[in-house]
Each structure stands twice: as C-alpha cells, then as structure tokens.
C-alpha positions as CSV (number, residue, x, y, z in Angstrom):
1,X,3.9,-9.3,21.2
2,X,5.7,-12.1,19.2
3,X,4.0,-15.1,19.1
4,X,6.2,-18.4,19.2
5,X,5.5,-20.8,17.0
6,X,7.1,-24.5,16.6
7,X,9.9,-24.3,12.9
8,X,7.8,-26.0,10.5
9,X,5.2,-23.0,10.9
10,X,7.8,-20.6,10.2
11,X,7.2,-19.8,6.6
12,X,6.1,-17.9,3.7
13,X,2.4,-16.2,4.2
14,X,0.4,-14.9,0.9
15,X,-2.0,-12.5,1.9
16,X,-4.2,-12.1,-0.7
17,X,-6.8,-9.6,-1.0
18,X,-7.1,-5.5,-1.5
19,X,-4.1,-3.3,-1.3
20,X,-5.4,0.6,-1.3
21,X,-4.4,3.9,-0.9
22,X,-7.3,5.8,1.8
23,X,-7.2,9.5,1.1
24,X,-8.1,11.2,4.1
25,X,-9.5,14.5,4.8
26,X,-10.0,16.3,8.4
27,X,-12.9,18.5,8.3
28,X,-14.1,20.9,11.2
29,X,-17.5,19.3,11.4
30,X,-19.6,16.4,9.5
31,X,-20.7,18.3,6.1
32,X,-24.5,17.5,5.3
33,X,-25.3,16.3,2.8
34,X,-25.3,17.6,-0.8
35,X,-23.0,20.4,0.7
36,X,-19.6,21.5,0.5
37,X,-16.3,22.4,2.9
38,X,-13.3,22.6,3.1
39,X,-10.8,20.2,4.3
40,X,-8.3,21.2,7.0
41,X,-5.8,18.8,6.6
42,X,-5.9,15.8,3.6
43,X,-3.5,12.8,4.1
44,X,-2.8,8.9,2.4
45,X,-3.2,6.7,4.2
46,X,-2.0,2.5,3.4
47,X,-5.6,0.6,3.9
48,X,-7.6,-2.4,2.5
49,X,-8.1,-6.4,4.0
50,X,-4.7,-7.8,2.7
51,X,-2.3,-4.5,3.9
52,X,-3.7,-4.5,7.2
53,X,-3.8,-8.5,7.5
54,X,-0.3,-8.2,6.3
55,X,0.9,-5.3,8.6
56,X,-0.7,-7.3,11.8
57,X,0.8,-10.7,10.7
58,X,4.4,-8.7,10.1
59,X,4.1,-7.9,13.8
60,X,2.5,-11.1,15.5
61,X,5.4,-12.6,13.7
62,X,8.4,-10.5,14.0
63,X,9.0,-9.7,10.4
64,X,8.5,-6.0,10.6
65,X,10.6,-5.5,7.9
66,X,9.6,-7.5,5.3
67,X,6.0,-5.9,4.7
C-alpha cells in the first residue's frame, strides 16, 4: 500500500531510536525455568523501535530501497 502524499511532504524522515540485532532461538517446548535445552534452530534477526519504524515507513512510502 503506498500512501499519496501532496510534494512538500515528500522528504527526508530521521527515525531515531534503537537499532538491534534479535538473536533468536527455536526450541521444542518453553524451558522452565532455571533449566536448560537445546536450541533447534538459532537465527538474527533486524529488530528495535527505529528499524521497524523505518522498515514500515520505507514501505507506506515507497522507498523500499533506501532503508
């Protein structure tokens, strides 16, 4: 979905805010606690408020490309 917007909106956004890398791990079933087990699959992940604000904006807007 692009959103249209009027020319003097079309501009440079600062998203400010955390950038961070999730580190993800798929486990068989939810470990209690104080124990141990072991991951079947671990994968990064791109996360935090201004990546994802960023990411969403990129698309609303049409500028994909330029996150």
């Amino acid at each position: 979905m692009r959103l249209p917007l009027p020319s003097a909106a079309r501009g440079r956004v600062l998203v400010v805010g955390g950038l961070y890398i999730d580190v993800v791990s798929e486990v068989a079933e939810f470990p209690r606690e104080d124990s141990a087990c072991r991951a079947l699959a671990t994968w990064r992940s791109r996360g935090g408020n201004a990546s994802n604000t960023a990411v969403v904006l990129a698309e609303l807007l049409g500028e994909a490309g330029r996150v």
